[in-house]
KOLGUDO-792371 format. One record per atom (N, C-alpha, C, O): atom name; residue number from 0; chain; z, y, x. Coordinates in steps of 0.001 Angstrom, whole numbers, plus 500000, padded with zeros to 6 digits. Example, Ala and Ser with C-alpha at 12.3 -4.5 7.8 and 13.67 -1.06 7.14 Angstrom:
+----+-----+----+--------+--------+--------+
| at |   i | ch |      Z |      Y |      X |
+----+-----+----+--------+--------+--------+
|  N |   0 |  A | 507800 | 494310 | 513190 |
| CA |   0 |  A | 507800 | 495500 | 512300 |
|  C |   0 |  A | 507800 | 496700 | 513200 |
|  O |   0 |  A | 508465 | 496681 | 514236 |
|  N |   1 |  A | 507080 | 497750 | 512850 |
| CA |   1 |  A | 507140 | 498940 | 513670 |
|  C |   1 |  A | 507870 | 500030 | 512900 |
|  O |   1 |  A | 508039 | 501138 | 513409 |
+----+-----+----+--------+--------+--------+
END
This chain:
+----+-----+----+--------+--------+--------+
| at |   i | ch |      Z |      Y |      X |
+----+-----+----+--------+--------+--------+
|  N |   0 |  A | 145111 | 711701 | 967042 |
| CA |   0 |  A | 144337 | 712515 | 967955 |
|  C |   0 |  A | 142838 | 712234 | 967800 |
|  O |   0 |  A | 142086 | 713188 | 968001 |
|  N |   1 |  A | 142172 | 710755 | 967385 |
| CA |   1 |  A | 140909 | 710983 | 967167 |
|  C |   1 |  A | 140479 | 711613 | 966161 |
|  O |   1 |  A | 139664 | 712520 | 965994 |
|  N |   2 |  A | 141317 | 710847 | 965339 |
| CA |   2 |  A | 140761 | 712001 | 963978 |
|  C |   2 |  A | 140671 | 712984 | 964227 |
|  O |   2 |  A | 139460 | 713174 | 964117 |
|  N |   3 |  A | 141333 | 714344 | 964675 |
| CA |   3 |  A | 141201 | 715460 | 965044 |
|  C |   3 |  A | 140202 | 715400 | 965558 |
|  O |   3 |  A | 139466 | 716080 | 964843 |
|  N |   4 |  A | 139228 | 714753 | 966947 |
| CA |   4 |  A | 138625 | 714880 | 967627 |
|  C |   4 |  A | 137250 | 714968 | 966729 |
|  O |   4 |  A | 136375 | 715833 | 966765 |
|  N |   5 |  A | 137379 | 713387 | 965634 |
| CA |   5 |  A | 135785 | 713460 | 965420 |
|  C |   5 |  A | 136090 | 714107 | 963862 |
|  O |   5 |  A | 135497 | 713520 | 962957 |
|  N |   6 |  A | 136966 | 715270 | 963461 |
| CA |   6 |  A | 136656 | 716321 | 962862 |
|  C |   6 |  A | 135630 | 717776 | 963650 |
|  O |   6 |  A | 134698 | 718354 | 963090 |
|  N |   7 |  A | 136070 | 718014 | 964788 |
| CA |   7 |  A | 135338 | 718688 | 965861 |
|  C |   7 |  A | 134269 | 719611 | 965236 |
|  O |   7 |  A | 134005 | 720769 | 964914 |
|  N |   8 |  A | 133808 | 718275 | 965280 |
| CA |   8 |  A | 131538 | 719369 | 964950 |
|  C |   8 |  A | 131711 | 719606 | 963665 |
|  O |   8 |  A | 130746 | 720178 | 963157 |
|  N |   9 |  A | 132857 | 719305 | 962735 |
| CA |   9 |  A | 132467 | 719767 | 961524 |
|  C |   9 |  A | 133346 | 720997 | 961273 |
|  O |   9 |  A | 132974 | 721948 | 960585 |
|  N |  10 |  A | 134299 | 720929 | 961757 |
| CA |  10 |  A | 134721 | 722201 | 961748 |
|  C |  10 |  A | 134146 | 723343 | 962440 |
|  O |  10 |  A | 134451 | 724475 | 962062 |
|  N |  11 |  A | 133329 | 723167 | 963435 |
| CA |  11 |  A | 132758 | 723890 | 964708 |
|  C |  11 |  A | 131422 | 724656 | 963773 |
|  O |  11 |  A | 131144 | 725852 | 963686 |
|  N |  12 |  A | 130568 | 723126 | 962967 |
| CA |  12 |  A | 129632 | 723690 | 962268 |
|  C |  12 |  A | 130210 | 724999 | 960979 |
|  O |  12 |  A | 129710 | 726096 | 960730 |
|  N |  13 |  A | 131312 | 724379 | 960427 |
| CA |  13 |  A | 131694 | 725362 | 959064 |
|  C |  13 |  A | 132128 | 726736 | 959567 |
|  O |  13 |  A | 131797 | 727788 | 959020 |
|  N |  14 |  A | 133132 | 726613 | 960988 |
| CA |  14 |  A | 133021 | 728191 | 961252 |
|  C |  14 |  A | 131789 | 728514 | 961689 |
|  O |  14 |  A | 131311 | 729324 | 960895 |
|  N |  15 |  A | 131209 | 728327 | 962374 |
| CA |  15 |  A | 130340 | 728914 | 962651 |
|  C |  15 |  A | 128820 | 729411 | 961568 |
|  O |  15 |  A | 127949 | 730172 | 961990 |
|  N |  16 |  A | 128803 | 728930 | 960496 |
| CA |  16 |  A | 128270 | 728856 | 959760 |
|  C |  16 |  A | 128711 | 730003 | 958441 |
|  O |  16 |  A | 127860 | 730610 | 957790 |
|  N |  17 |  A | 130160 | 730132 | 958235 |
| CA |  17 |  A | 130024 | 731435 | 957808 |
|  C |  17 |  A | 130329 | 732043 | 958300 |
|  O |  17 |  A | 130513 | 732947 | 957485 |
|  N |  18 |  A | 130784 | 732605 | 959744 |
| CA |  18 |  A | 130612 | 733304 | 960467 |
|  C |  18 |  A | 128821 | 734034 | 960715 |
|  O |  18 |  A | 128417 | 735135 | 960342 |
|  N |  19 |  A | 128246 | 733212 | 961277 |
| CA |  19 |  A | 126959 | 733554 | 961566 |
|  C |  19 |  A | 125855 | 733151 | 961044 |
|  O |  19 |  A | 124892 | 733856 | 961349 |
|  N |  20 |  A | 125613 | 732178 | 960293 |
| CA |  20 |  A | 124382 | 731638 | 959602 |
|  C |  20 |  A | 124199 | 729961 | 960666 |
|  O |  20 |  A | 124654 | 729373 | 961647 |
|  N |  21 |  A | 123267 | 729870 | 959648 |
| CA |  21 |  A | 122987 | 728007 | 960060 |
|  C |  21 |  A | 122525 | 727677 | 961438 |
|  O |  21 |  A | 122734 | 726665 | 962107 |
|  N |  22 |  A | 121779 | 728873 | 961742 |
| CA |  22 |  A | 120646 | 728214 | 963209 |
|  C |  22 |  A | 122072 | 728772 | 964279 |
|  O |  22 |  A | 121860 | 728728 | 965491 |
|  N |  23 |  A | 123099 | 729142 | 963927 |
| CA |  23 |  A | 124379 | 729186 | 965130 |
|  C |  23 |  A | 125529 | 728025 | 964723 |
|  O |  23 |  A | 126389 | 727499 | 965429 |
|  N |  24 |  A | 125243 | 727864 | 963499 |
| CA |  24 |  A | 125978 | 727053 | 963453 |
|  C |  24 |  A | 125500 | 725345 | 963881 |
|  O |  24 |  A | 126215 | 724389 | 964180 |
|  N |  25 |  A | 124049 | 725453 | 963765 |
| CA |  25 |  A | 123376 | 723878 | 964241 |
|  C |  25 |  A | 123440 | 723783 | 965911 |
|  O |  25 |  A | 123376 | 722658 | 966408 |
|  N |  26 |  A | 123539 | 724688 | 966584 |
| CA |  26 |  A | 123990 | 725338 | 967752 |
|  C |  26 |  A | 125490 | 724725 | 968147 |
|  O |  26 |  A | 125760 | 723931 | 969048 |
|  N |  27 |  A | 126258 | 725270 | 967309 |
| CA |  27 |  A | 127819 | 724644 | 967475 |
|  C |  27 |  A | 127933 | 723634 | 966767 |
|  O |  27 |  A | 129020 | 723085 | 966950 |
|  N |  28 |  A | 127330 | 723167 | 966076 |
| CA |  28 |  A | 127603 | 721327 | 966399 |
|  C |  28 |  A | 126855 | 720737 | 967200 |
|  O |  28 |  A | 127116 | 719556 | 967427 |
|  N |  29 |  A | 125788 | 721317 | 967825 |
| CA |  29 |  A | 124966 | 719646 | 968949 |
|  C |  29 |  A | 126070 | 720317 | 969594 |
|  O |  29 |  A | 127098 | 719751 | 969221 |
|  N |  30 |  A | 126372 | 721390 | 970498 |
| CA |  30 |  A | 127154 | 721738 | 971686 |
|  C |  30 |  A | 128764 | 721065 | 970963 |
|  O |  30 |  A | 129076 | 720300 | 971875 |
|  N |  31 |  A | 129690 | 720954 | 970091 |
| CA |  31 |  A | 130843 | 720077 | 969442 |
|  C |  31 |  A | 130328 | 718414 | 969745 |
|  O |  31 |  A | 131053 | 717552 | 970244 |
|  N |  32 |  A | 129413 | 718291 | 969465 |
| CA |  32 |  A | 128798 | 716939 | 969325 |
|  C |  32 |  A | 129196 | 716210 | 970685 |
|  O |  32 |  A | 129967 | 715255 | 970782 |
|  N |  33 |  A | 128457 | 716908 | 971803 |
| CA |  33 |  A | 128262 | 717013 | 973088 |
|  C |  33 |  A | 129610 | 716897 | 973915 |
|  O |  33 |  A | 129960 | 716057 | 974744 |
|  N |  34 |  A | 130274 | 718066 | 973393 |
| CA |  34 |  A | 131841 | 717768 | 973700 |
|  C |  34 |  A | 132813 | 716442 | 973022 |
|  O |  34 |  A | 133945 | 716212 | 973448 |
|  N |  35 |  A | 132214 | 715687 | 971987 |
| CA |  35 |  A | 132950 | 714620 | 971295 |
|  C |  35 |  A | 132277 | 713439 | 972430 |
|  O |  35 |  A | 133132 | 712785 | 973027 |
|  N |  36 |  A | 131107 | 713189 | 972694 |
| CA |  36 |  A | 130820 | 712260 | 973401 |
|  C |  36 |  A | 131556 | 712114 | 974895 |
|  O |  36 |  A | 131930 | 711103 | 975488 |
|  N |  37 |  A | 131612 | 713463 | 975249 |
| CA |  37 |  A | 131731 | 713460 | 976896 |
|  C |  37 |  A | 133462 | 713097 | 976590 |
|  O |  37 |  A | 134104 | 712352 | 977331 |
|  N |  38 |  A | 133921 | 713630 | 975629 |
| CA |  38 |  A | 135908 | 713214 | 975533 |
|  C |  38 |  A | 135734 | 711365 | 975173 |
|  O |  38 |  A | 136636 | 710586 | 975483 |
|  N |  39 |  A | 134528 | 710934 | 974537 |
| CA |  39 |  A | 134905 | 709554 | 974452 |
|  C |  39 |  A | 134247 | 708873 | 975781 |
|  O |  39 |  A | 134740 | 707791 | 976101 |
|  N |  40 |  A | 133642 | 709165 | 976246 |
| CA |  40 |  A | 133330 | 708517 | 977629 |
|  C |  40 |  A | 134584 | 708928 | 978670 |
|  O |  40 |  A | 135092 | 708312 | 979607 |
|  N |  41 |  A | 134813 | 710060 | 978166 |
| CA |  41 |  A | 135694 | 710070 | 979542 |
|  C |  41 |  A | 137513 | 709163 | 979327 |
|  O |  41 |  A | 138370 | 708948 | 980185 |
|  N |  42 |  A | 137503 | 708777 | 977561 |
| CA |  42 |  A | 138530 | 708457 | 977748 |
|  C |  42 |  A | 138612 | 706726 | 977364 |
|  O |  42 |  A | 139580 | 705969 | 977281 |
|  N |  43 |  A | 137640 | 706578 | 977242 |
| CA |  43 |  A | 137439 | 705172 | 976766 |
|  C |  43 |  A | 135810 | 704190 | 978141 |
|  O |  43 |  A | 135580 | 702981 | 978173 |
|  N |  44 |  A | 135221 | 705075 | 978827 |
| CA |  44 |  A | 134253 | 704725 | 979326 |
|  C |  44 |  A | 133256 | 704166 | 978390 |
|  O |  44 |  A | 132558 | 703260 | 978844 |
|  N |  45 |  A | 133057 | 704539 | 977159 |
| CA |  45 |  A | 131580 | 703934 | 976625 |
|  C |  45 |  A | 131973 | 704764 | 975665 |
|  O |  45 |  A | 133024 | 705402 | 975716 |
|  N |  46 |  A | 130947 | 704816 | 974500 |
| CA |  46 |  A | 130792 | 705636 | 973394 |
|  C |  46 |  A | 130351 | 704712 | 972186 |
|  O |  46 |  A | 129432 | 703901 | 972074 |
|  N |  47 |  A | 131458 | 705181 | 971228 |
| CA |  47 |  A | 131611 | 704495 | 970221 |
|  C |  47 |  A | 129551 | 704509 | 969272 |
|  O |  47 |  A | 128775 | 705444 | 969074 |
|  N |  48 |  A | 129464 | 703272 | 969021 |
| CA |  48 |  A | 128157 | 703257 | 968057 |
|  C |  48 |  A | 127967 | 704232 | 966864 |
|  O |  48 |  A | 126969 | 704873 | 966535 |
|  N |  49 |  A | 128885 | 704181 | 966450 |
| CA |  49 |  A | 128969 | 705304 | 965084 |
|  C |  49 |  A | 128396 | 706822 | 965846 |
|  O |  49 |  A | 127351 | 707390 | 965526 |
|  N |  50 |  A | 129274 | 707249 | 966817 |
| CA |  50 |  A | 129253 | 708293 | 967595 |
|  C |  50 |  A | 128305 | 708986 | 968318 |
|  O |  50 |  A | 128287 | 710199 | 968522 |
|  N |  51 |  A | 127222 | 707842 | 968838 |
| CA |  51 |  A | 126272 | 707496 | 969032 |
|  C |  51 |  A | 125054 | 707884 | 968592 |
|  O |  51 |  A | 124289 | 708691 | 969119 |
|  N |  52 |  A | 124865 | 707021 | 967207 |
| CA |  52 |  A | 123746 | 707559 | 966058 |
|  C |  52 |  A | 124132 | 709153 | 965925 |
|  O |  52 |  A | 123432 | 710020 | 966448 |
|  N |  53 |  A | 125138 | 709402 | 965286 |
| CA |  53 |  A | 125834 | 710403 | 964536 |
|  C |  53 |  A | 124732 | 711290 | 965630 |
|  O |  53 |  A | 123558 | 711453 | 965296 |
|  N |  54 |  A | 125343 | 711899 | 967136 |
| CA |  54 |  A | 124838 | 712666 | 967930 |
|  C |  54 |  A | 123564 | 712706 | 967994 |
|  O |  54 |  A | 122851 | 713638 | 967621 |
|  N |  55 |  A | 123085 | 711256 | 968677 |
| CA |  55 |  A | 121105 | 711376 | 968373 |
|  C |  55 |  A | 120324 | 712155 | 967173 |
|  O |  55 |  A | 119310 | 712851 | 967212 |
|  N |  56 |  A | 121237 | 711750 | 966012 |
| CA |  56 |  A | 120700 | 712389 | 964742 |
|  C |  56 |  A | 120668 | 713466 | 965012 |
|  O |  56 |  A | 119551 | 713978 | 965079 |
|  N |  57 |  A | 122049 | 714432 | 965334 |
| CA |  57 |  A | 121962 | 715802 | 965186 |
|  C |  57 |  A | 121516 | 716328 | 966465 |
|  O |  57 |  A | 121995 | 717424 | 966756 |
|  N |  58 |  A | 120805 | 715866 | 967201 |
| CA |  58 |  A | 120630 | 716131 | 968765 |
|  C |  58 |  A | 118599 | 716488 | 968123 |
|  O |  58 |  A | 117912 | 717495 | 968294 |
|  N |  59 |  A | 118330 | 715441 | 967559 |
| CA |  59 |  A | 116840 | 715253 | 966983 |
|  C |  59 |  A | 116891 | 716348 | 965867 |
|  O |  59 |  A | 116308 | 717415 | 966058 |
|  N |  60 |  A | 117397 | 716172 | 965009 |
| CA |  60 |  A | 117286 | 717006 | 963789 |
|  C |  60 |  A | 117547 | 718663 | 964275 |
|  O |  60 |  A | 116931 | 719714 | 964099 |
|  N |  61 |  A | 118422 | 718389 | 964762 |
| CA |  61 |  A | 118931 | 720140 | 965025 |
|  C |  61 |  A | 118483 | 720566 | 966426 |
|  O |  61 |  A | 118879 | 721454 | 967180 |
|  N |  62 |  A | 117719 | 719824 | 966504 |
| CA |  62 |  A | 116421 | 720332 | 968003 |
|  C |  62 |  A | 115286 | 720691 | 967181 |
|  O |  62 |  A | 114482 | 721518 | 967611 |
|  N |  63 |  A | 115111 | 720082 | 965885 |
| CA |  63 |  A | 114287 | 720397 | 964952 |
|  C |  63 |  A | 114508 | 721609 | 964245 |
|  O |  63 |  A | 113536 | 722322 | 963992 |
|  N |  64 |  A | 115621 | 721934 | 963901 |
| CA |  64 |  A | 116009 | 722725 | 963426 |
|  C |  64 |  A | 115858 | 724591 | 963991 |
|  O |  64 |  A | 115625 | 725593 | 963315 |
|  N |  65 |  A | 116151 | 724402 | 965731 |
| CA |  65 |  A | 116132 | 725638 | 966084 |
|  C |  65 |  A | 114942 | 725539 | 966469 |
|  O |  65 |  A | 114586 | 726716 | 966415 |
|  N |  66 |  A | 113816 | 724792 | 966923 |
| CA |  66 |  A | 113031 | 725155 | 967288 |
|  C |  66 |  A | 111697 | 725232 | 966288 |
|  O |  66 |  A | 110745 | 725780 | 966845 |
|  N |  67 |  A | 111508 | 724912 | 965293 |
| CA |  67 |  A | 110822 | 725226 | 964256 |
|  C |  67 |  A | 111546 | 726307 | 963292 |
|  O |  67 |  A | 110605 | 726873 | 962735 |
|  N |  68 |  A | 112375 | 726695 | 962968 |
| CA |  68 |  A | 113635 | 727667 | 962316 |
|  C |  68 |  A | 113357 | 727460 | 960699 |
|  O |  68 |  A | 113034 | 728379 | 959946 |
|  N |  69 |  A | 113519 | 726264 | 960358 |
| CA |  69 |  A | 113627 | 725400 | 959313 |
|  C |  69 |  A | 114695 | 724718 | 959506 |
|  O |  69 |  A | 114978 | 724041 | 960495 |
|  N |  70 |  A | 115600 | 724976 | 958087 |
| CA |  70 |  A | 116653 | 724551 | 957944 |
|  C |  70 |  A | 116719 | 722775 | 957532 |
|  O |  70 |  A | 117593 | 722055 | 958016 |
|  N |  71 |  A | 115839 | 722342 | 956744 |
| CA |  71 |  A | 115700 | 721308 | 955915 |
|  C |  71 |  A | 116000 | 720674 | 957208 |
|  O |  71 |  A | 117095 | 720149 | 957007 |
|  N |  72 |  A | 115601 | 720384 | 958610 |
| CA |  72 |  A | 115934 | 719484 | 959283 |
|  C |  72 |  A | 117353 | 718834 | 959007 |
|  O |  72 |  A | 117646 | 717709 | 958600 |
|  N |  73 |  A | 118341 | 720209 | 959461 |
| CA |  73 |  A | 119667 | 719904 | 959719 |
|  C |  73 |  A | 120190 | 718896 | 958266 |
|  O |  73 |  A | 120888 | 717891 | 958130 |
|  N |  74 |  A | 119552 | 719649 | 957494 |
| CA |  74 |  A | 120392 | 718880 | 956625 |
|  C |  74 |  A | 120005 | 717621 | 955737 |
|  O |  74 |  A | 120543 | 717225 | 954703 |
|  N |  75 |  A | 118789 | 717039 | 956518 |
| CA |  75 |  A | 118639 | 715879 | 956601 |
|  C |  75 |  A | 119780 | 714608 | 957486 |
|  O |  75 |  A | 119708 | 713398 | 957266 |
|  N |  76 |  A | 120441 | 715040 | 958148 |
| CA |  76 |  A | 120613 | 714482 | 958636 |
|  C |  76 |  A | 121833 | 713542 | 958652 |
|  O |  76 |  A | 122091 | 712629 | 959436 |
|  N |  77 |  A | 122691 | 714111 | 957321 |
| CA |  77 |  A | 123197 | 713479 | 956770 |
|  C |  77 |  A | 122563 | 711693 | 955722 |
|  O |  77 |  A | 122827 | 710523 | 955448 |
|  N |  78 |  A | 121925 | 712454 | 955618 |
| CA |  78 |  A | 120986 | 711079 | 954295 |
|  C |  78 |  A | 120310 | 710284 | 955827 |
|  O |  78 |  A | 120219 | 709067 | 955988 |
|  N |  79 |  A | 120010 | 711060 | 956555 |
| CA |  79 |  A | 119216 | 709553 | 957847 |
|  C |  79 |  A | 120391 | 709142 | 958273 |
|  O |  79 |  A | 120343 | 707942 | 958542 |
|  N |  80 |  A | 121559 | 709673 | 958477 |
| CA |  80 |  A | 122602 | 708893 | 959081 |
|  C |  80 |  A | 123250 | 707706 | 958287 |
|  O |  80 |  A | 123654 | 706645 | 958761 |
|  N |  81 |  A | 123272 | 708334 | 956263 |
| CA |  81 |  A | 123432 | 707715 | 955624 |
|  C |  81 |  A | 123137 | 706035 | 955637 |
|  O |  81 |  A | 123872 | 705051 | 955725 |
|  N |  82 |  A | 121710 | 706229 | 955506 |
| CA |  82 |  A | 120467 | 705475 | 955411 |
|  C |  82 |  A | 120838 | 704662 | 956784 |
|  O |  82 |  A | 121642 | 703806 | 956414 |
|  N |  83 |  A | 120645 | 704533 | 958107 |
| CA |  83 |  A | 121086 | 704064 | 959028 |
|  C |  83 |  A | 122139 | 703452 | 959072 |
|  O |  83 |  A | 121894 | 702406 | 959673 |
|  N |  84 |  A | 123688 | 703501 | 958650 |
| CA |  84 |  A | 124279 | 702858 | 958388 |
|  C |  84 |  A | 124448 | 702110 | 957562 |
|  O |  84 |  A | 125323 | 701322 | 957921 |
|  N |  85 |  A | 123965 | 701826 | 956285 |
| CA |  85 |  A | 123726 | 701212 | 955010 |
|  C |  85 |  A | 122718 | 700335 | 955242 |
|  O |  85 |  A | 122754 | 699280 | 954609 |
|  N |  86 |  A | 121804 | 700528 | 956020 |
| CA |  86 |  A | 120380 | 699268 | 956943 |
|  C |  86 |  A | 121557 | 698345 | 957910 |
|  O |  86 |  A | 121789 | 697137 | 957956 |
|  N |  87 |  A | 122037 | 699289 | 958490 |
| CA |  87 |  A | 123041 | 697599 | 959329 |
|  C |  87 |  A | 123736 | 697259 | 958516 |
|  O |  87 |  A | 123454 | 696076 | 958322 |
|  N |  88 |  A | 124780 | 697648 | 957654 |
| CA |  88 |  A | 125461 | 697021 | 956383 |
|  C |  88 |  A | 124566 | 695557 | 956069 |
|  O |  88 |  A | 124894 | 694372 | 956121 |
|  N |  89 |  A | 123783 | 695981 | 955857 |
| CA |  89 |  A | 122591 | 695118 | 954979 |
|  C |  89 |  A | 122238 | 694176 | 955904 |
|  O |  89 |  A | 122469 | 692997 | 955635 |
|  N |  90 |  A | 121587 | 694544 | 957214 |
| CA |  90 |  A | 121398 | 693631 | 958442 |
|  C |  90 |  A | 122000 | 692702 | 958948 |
|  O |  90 |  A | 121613 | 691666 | 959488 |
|  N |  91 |  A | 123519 | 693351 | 958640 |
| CA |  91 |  A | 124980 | 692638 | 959501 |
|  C |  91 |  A | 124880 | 691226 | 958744 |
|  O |  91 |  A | 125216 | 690324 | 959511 |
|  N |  92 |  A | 124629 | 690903 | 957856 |
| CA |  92 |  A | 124531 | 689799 | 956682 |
|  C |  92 |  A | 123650 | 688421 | 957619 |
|  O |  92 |  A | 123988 | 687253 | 957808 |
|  N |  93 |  A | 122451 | 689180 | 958044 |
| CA |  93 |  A | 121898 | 688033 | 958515 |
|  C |  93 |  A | 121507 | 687770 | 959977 |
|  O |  93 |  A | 120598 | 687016 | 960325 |
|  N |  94 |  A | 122659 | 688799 | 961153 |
| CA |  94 |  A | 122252 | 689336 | 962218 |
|  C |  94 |  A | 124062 | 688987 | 962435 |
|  O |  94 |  A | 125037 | 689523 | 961910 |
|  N |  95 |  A | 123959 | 687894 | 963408 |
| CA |  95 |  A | 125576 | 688038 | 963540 |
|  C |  95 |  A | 126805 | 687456 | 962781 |
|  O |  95 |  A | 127946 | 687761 | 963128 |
+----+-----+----+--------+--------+--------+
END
């Protein structure tokens, strides 16, 4: 069942995306996103770290995205999420 869950925004983004184009589809993933957080708070009371970044990213980027109507945001936001997890990888070494 999680898996299903934190498939969500990506399926949410791909229909919606060839359905309607990118700035509806960056639309239906913060609003998927939004719905993945509020199902892990409500079923666990805290929100997973991964889950966390993941959302901020696309909450920042794809606030960037519709409101300048430049795409390059969104799809940054894979490589900053990248990048962000691969810095604690690296961190975890001497932090803990």
């Amino acid at each position: 069942m999680q898996a299903l869950l934190e498939l969500l925004p990506l399926v949410a983004f791909v229909a919606a995306y060839y359905s309607s184009g990118i700035y509806v589809a960056t639309a239906a993933l913060m609003g998927a996103m939004l719905v993945l957080l509020a199902v892990d708070w409500l079923r666990e009371r805290r929100i997973p770290p991964l889950h966390g970044i993941s959302a901020a990213l696309v909450f920042v980027f794809g606030s960037a995205t519709l409101l300048l109507r430049d795409e390059r945001f969104i799809q940054w936001k894979p490589t900053a999420f990248f990048w962000a997890v691969g810095l604690a990888f690296l961190a975890s070494q001497w932090v803990g």
